[in-house]
C-alpha positions as CSV (number, residue, x, y, z in Angstrom):
1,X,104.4,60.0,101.4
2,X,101.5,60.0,98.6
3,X,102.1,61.3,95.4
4,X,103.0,65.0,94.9
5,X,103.6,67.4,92.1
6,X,107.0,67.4,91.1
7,X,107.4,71.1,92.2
8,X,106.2,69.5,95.6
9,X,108.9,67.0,95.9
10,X,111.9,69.9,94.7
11,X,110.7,72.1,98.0
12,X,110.9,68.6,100.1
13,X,114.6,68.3,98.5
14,X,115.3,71.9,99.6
15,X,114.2,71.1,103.0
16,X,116.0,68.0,103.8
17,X,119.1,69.5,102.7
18,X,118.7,72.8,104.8
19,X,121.8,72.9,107.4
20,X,119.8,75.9,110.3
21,X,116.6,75.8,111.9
22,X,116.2,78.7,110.4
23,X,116.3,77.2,106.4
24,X,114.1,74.4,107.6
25,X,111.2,76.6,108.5
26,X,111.3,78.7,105.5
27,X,111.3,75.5,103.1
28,X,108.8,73.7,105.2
29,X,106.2,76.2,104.8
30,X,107.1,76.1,101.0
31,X,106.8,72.3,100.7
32,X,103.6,72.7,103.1
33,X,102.4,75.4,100.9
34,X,102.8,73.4,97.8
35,X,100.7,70.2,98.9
36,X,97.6,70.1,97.4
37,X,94.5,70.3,100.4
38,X,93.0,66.9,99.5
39,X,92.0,63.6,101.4
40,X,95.0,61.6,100.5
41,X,97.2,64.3,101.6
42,X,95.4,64.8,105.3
43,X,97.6,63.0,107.3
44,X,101.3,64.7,105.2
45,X,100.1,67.9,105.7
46,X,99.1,67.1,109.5
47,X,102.4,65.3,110.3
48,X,104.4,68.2,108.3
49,X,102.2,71.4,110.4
50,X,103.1,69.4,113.8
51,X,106.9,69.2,112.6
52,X,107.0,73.2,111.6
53,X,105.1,74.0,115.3
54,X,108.0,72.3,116.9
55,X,110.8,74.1,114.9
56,X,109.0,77.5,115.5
57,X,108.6,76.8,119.5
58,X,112.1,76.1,119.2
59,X,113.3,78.6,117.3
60,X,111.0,81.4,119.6
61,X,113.0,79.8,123.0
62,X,116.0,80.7,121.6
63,X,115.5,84.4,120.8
64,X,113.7,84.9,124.1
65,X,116.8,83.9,125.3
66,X,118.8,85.8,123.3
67,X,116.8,89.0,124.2
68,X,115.9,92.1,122.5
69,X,113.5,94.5,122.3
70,X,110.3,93.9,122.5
71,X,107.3,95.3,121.1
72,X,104.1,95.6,122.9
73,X,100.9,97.6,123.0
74,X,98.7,97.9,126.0
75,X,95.1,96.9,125.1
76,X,92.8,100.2,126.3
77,X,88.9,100.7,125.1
78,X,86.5,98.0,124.3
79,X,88.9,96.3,121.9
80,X,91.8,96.0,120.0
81,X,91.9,96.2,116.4
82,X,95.2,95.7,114.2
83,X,95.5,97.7,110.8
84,X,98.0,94.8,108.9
85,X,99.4,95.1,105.3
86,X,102.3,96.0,103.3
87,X,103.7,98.9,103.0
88,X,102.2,102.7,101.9
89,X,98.5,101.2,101.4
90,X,97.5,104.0,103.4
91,X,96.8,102.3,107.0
92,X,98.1,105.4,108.9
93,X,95.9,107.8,106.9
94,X,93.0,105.9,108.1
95,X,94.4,106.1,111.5
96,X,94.4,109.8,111.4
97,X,91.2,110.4,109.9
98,X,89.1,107.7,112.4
99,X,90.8,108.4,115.8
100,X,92.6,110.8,117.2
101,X,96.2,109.6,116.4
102,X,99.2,111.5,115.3
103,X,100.4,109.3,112.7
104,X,103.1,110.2,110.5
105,X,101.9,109.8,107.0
106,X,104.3,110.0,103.5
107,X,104.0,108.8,100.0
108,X,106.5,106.1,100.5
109,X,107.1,103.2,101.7
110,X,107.9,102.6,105.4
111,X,107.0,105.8,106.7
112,X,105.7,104.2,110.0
113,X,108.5,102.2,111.8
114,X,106.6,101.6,115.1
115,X,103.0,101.0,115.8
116,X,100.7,103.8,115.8
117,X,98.1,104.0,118.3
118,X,94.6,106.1,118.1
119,X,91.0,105.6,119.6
120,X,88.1,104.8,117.4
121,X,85.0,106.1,119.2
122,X,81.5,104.1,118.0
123,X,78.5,104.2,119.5
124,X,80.0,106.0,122.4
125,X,82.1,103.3,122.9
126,X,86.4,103.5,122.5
127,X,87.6,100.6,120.7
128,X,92.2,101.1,120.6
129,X,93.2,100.8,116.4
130,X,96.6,100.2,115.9
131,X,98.8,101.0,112.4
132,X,101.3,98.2,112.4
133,X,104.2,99.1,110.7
134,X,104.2,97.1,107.0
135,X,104.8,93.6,106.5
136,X,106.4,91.9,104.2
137,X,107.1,88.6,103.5
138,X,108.9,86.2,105.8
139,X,107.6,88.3,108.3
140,X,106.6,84.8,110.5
141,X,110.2,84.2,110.2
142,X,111.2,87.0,111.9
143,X,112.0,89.1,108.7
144,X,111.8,92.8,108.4
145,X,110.7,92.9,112.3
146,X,108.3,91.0,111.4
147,X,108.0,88.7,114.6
148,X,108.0,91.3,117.3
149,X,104.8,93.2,115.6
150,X,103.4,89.5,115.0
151,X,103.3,89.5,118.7
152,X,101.0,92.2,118.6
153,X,98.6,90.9,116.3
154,X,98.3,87.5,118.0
155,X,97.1,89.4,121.2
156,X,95.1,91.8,119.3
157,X,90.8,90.7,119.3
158,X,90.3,91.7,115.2
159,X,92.8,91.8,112.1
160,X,91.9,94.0,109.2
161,X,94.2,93.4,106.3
162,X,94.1,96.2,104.8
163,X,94.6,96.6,100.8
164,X,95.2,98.7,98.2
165,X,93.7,98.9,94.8
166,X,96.6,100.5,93.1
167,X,99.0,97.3,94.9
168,X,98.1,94.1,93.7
169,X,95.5,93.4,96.1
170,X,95.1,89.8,95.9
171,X,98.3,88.8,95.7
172,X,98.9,91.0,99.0
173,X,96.3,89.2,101.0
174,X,97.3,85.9,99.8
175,X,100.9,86.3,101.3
176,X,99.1,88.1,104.6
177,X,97.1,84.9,105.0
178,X,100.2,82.7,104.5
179,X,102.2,84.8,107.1
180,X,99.5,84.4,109.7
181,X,99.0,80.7,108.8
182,X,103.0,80.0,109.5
183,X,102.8,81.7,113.1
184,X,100.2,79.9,113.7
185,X,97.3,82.6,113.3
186,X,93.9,81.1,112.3
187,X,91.5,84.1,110.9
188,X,87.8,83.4,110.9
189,X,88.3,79.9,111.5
190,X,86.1,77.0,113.5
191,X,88.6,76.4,116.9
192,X,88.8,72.9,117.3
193,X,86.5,71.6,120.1
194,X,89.2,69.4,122.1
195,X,89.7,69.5,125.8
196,X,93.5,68.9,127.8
197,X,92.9,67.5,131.4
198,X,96.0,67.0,132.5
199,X,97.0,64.4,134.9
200,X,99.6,63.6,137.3
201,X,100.5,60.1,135.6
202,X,98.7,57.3,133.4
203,X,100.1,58.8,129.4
204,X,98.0,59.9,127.4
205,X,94.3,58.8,127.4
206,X,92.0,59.7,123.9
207,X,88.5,60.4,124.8
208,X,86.1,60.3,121.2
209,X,89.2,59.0,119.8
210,X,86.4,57.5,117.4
211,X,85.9,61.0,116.0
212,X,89.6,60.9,114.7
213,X,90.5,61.1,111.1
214,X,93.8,59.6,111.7
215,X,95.3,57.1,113.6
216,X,95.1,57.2,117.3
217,X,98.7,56.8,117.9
218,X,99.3,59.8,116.0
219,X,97.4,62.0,118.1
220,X,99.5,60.6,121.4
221,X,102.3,61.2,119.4
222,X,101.2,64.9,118.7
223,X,100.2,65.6,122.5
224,X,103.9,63.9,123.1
225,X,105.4,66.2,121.3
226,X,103.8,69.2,122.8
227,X,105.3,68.4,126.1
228,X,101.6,66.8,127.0
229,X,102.3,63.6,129.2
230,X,99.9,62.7,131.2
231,X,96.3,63.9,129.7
232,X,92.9,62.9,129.5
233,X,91.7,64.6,126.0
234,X,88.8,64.9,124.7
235,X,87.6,65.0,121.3
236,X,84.1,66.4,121.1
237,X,83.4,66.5,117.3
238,X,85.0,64.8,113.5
239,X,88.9,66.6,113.6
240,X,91.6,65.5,111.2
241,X,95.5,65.5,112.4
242,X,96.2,68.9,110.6
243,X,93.2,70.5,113.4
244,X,94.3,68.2,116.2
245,X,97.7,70.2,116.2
246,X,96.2,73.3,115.8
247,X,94.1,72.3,118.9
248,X,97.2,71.2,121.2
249,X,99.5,73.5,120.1
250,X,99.5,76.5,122.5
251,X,100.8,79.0,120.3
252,X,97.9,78.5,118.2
253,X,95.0,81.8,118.5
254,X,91.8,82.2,116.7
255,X,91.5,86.1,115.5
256,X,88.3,87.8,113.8
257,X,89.2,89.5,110.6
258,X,87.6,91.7,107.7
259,X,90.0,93.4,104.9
260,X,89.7,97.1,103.9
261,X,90.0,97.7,100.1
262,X,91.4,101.3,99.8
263,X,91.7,103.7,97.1
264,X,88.3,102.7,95.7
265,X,88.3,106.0,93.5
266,X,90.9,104.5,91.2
267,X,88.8,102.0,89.9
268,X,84.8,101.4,91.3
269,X,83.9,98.5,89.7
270,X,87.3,96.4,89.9
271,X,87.0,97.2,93.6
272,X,83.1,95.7,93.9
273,X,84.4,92.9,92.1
274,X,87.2,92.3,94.5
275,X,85.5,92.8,97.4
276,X,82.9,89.7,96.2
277,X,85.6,87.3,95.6
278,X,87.5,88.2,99.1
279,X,84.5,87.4,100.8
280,X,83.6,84.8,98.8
281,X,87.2,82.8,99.1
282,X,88.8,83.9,102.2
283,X,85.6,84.2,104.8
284,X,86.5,87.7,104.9
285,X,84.2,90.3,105.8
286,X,85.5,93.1,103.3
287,X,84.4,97.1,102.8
288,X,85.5,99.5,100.0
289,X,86.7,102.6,101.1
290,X,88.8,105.7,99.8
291,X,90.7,107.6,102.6
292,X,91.3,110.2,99.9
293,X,87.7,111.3,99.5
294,X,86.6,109.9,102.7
295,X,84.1,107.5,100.9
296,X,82.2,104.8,103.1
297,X,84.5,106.0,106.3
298,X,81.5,105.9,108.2
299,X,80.8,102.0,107.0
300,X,84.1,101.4,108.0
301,X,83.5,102.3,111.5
302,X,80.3,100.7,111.8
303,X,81.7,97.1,110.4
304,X,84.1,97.1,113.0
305,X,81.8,97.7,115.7
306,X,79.9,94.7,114.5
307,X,83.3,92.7,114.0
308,X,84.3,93.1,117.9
309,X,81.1,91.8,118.8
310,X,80.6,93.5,121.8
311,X,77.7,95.5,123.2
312,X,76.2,98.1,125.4
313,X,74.3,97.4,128.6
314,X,73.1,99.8,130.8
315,X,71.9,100.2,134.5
316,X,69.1,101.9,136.1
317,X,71.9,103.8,138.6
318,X,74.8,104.9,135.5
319,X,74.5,106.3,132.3
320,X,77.9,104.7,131.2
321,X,77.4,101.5,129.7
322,X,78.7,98.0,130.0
323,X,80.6,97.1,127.3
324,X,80.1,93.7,127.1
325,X,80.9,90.5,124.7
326,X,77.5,89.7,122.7
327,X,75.7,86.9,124.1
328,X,76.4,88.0,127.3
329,X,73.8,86.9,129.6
330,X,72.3,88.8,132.8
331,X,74.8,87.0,135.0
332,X,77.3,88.0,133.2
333,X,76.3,91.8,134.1
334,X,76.1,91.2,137.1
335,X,79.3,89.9,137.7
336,X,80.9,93.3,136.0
337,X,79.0,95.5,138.5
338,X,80.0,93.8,141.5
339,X,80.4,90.4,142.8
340,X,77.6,90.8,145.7
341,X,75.1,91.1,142.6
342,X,76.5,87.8,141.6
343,X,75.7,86.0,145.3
344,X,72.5,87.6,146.0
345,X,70.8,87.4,142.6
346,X,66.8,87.0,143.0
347,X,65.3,88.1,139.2
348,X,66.4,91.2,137.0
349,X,64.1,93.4,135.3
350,X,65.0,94.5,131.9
351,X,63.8,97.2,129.3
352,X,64.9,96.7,125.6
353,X,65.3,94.5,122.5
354,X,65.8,91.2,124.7
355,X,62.4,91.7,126.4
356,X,58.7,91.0,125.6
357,X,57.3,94.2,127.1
358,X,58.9,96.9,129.4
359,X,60.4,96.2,132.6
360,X,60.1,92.6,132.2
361,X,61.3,90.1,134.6
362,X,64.2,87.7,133.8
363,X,66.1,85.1,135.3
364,X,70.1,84.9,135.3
365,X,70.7,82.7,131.8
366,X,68.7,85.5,129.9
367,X,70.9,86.9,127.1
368,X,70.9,90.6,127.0
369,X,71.0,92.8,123.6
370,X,73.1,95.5,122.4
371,X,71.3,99.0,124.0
372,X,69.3,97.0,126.8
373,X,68.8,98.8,130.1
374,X,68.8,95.8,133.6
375,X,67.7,96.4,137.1
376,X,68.8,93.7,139.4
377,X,67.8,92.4,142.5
């Protein structure tokens, strides 16, 4: 173990001597929490986030088999966004003002107590925004509800955390990021390029095991531990132990994100300044708004259009576009419409931002832009 701050080592104390699952996990993530992120601590913190993975799978198992109700939302429109935050920052006032939800609003705390649901329509496109009910901390513990609406997030396509200038902001999103950390949500972060080819014997065989950080063995041990046996994996660029976990461990997910700073009319100029050091620290797309006055609602609707990265493609026979991730290429239209496009493909013509000149003629790979119109044959 290298040598930690002596606030470090009382958190390992607490842990060792925790009797439930339940105790370990919460003073794990406070001794992980504590290390400093540094090169002689790589491999500690790595070793530690594989060991808290294990007792959260395990803990999870259990209350699957213990039952329960759970919570789900059924993914409708172009995408899924989550409103996430603590309590009466004004999420479900958004909610009512953008889509057409019902949501119950109050001036306390805890007014919503399951999701809320409303359709945001941009660009004549539906994209499904859901008002999570507040969390609070120890929520990736299962506290307050928190893991059956953490469920919902981890399936959701973009997180905003939204904020409130009259609720200690920054303190807010720090213990939002540290929830989502713990269950093993990664915001705005690289995934790990590593590939699992699973085999029917022969252990565990490292491919680019040069690329490794750590020692070897301690990735077999990692892939061991994940209930990966037989495996060919491949490492395809530089990863430390900490990512390596991340990249084997399936309840791992990689979510956009932005934050929402609301209540902007309280104080204008502590809100710019918070909104530079959000983006600035926390890779965090961020946008000041005030539900109150309906200030910058009209921003907020265009950034998340631009955080689901998805676009419009249309054909020569239908006015309703494709909605499509961006990127997408012509094949990829082609599939959407119908599968015979896919087998019979010659050329595609297409009209639009993509293209040199009207009507051009394209082959398969050529990536399509938001608003383009195709013609395939």
């Amino acid at each position: 173990m290298p040598n930690l701050p002596s606030r470090t080592m009382e958190a390992y104390k607490k842990y060792e001597s925790a009797k439930t699952d339940q105790e370990r996990i919460r003073y794990l993530e406070e001794y992980l929490s504590s290390i400093p992120k540094h090169k002689g601590t790589e491999r500690e913190r790595g070793v530690l986030k594989r060991r808290l993975a294990l007792l959260r799978e395990g803990l999870e198992k259990r209350a699957e088999r213990g039952g329960g109700r759970e919570v789900s939302v059924k993914k409708q429109g172009a995408a899924q966004v989550v409103l996430a935050g603590f309590p009466n920052a004004g999420k479900s006032s958004l909610l009512r003002v953008i889509t057409n939800a019902e949501a119950r609003v109050a001036d306390y705390a805890f007014t919503t107590v399951e999701p809320n649901v409303g359709m945001l329509e941009v660009k004549g496109v539906g994209i499904q925004i859901v008002d999570l009910p507040g969390l609070i901390s120890g929520a990736a513990r299962g506290k307050g509800m928190g893991r059956r609406f953490l469920s919902i997030i981890r399936n959701a396509d973009v997180i905003a955390f939204f904020l409130s200038m009259d609720d200690k902001p920054l303190e807010r999103l720090n213990k939002l990021m540290h929830e989502f950390e713990m269950a093993g949500i990664r915001i705005n972060k690289r995934r790990p390029d590593v590939k699992v080819y699973k085999r029917g014997s022969g252990g565990v065989n490292i491919l680019g095991f040069h690329l490794l950080t750590f020692d070897k063995n301690e990735a077999v041990r990692t892939c061991r531990d994940f209930g990966i046996i037989n495996a060919d994996i491949r490492i395809n660029h530089r990863i430390s132990l900490e990512e390596f976990v991340d990249a084997v461990d399936k309840r791992v997910v990689w979510k956009r994100g932005f934050a929402v700073i609301n209540k902007l009319d309280l104080d204008p100029e502590g809100a710019k300044r918070l909104k530079k050091r959000i983006e600035g620290e926390y890779n965090l797309p961020t946008i000041t708004i005030s539900v109150k006055d309906g200030t910058n609602l009209e921003g907020i609707k265009d950034l998340i259009w631009k955080i689901c990265g998805v676009m419009r493609i249309y054909t020569t026979a239908d006015e309703e576009p494709l909605v499509l991730p961006v990127g997408s290429r012509v094949i990829d239209a082609a599939r959407r419409i119908h599968s015979e496009l896919v087998r019979g493909f010659r050329f595609a013509k297409v009209w639009g931002k993509s293209v040199k000149y009207p009507g051009q003629r394209v082959g398969k790979e050529h990536v399509l832009q938001d608003g383009d119109r195709i013609e395939i044959n």
